[in-house]
N, C-alpha and C positions, 0 to 999 in steps of 0.2 A: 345224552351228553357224551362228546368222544372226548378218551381220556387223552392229550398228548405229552408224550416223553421225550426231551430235549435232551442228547446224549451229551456228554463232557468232551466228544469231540467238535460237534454241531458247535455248542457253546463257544470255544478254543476259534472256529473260525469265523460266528458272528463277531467275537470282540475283537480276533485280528481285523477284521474288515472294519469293524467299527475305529479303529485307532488309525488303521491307513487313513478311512476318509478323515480324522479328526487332525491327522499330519498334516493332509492336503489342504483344510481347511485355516489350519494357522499358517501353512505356510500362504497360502494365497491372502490373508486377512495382515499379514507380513509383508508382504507386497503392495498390497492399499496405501499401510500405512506408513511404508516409505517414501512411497508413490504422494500422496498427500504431505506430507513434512516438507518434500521438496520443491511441490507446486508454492505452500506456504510459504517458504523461506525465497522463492524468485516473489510472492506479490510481498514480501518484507523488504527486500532490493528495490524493488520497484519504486513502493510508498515512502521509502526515502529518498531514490534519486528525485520522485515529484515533487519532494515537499525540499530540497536543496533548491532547486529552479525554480519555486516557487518562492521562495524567501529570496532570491537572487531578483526576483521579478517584485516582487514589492518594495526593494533597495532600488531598485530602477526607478519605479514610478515615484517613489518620495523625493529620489534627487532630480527627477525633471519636475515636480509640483515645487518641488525648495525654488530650483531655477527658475522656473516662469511667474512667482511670487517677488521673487529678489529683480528680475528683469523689470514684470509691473512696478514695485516699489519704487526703482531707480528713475523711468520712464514717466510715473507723477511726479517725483521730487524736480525732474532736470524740467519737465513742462512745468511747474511752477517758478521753480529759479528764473527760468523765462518769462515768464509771463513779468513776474514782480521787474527784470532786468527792462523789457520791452516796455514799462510801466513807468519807472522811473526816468527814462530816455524820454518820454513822453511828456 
């Protein structure tokens, strides 16, 4: 078995190298997670300009369904007034 002796300076520059890579590594992991907050905060932007248009788009479709129910409604009443008018002339 070989004996090995780690000197206090050996030591001194594994843990400096050890603490630069551990710098690099948050600062890189600092980067991600800016990088990510900000992709998040555009699809936050996003998912609310869709869902704005999207509620402006179903206000649409209920006042042309209100209109073409009010349009049918009016179109039987006035073809019945008719009929009953055409009826009574008769």
């Amino acid at each position: 078995m070989v004996a090995t002796r780690i000197s206090n300076t050996e030591t001194e520059i594994n843990l400096a190298v050890y603490m630069e890579r551990l710098d690099a590594y948050i600062a890189s992991q600092t980067a991600l997670n800016n990088t990510l907050c900000e992709g998040l905060e555009r699809v936050q932007t996003q998912m609310s300009d869709i869902n704005f248009w999207r509620h402006r788009l179903y206000g649409a479709k209920t006042l042309v369904i209100a209109l073409s129910v009010l349009i049918l409604h009016t179109s039987v009443v006035m073809g019945g007034f008719a009929a009953l008018v055409n009826i009574m002339n008769n």
